[in-house]
C-alpha positions as CSV (number, residue, x, y, z in Angstrom):
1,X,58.8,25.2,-153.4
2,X,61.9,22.7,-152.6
3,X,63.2,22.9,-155.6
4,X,63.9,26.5,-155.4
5,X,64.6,26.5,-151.7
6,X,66.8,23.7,-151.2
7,X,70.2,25.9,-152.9
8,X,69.7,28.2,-150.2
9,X,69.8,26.2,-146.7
10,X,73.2,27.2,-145.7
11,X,72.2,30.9,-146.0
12,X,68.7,30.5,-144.4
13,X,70.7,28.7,-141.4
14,X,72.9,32.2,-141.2
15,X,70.1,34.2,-141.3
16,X,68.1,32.2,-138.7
17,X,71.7,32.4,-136.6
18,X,72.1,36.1,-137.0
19,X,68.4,36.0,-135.8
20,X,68.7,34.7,-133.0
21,X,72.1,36.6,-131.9
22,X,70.4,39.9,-132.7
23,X,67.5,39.3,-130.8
24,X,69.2,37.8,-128.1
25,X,71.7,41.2,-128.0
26,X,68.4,43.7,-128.2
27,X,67.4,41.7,-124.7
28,X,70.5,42.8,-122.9
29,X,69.5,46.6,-122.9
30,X,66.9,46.7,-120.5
31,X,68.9,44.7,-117.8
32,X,72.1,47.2,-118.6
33,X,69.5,50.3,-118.1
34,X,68.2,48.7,-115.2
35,X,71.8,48.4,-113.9
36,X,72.7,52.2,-114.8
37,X,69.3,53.5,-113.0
38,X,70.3,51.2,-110.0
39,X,73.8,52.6,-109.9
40,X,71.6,56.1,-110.0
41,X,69.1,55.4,-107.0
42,X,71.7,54.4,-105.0
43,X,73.1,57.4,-104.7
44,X,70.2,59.8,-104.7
45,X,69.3,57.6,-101.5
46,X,71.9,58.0,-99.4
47,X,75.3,59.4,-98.5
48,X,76.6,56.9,-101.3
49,X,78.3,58.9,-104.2
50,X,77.7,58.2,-107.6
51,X,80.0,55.6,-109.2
52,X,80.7,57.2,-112.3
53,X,83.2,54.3,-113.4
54,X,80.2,51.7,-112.8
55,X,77.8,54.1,-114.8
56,X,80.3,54.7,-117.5
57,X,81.3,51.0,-117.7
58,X,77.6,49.7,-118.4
59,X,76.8,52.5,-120.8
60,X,79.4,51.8,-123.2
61,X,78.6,48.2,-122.7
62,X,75.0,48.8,-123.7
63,X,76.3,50.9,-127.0
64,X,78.6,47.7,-127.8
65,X,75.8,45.8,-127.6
66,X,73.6,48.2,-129.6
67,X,76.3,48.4,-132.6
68,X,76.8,44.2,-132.4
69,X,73.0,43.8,-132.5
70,X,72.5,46.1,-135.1
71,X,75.1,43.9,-137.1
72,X,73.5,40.7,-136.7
73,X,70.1,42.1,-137.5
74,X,71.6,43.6,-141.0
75,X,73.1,40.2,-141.7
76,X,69.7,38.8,-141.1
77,X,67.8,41.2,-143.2
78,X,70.5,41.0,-145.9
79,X,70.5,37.1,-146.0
80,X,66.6,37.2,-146.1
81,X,66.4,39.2,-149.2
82,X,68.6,37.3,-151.0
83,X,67.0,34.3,-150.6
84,X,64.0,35.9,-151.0
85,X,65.7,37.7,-154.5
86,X,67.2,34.2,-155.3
87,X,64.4,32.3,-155.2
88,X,62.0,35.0,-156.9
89,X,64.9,34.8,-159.9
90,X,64.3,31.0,-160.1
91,X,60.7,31.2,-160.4
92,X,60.6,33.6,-162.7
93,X,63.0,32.3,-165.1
94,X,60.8,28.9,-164.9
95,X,57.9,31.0,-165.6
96,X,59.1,32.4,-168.9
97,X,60.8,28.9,-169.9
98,X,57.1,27.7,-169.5
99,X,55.8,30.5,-171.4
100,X,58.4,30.5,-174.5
101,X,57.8,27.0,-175.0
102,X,53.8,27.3,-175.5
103,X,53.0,27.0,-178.7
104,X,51.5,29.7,-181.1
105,X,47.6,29.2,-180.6
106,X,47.9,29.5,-176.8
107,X,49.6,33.0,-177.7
108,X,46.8,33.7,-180.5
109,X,44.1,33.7,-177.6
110,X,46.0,35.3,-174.6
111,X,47.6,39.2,-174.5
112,X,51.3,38.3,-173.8
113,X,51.6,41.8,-172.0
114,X,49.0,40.8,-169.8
115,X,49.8,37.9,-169.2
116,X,53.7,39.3,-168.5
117,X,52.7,41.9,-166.2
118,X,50.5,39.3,-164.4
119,X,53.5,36.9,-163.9
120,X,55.8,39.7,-162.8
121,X,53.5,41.4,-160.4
122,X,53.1,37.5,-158.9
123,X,56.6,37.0,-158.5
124,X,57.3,40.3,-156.7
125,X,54.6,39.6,-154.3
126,X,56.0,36.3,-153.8
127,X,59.2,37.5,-153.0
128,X,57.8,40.3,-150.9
129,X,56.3,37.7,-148.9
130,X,59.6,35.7,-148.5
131,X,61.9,38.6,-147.1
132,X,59.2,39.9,-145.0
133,X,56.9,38.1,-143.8
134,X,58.8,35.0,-143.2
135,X,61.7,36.9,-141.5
136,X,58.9,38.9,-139.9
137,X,57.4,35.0,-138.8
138,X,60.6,33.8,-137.3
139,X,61.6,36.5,-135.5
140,X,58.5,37.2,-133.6
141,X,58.3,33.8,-132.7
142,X,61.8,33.5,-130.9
143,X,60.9,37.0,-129.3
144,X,57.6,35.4,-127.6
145,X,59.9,32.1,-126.5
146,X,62.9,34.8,-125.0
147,X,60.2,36.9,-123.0
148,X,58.5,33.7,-122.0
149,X,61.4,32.1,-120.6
150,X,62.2,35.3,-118.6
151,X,59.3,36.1,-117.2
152,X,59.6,32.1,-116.0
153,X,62.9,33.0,-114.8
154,X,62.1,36.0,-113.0
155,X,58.5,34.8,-111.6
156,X,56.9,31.9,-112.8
157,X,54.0,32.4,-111.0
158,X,53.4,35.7,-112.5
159,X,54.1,34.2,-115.6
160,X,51.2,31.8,-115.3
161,X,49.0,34.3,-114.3
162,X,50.1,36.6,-117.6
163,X,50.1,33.8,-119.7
164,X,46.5,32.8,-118.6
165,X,45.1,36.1,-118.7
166,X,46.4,36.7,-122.5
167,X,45.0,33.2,-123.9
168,X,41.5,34.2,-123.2
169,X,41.5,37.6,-124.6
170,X,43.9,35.8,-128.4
171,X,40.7,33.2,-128.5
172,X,37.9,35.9,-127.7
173,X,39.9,38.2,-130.5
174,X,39.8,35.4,-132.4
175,X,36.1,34.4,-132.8
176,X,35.2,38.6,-133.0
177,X,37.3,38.8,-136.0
178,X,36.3,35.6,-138.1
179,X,32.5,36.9,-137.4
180,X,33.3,40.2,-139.4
């Protein structure tokens, strides 16, 4: 799978970049809500009067934030296809090289149609499987590391406890679901 890969490392990297700047943008909303609702409470406490400037301030910066993380997550989508379209092109013209130069009994004893339509529907759930699933992959597993890290941040000894309690019930899914 190198060989059809290895052309497209410079655009994996930007994908992987926009990623990781996308998800790293979609974390910032909670903590600007959290600030807004705290700029809220305050006031609906007290005497204190409601900062509108404060309020106004973080909102737009939480729409900035919005419309630049919504950027870097088309970028990373976009790039992800075409590698994934790129890659599924290669293939697929290897395929039918293969297949042209076969010679004329292994086309006496196969249907070419079927054998077409079996390539094509092959490729398209190959490259299906390279946009998604690997984008998909990626981008969970830097979400897990990001809300790892800040529930260390915040409480690392709730974090332990979490972490502990969610291990046992993955492993107890686990060995339910290979008995089925």
């Amino acid at each position: 799978m190198s060989k059809y890969a290895g052309t497209e490392g410079c655009k994996f990297f930007v994908g992987i970049v926009s990623m990781i700047l996308g998800s790293s943008a979609q974390f910032a909303v909670p903590y600007v809500v959290g600030i807004v609702i705290d700029e809220m409470t305050k006031a609906s406490e007290g005497d204190v009067e409601l900062d509108w400037y404060t309020i106004n301030y973080w909102t737009v910066g939480m729409a900035i934030v919005v419309v630049i993380s919504s950027v870097f997550i088309m970028i990373r989508a976009a790039t992800f296809n075409i590698i994934a379209e790129k890659i599924s092109l290669h293939l697929k013209y290897d395929l039918f090289y293969f297949m042209i130069n076969k010679d004329t009994q292994f086309f006496d004893e196969t249907k070419v149609g079927d054998m077409l339509s079996r390539i094509s529907s092959d490729t398209t759930i190959i490259q299906d499987g390279l946009s998604t699933n690997v984008s998909m992959f990626t981008r969970s597993m830097l979400f897990i590391i990001i809300t790892i890290v800040i529930l260390m941040l915040t409480s690392w000894k709730l974090s332990l406890v979490t972490i502990g309690g969610i291990i046992p019930v993955i492993f107890f899914i686990r060995v339910n679901a290979s008995k089925k």
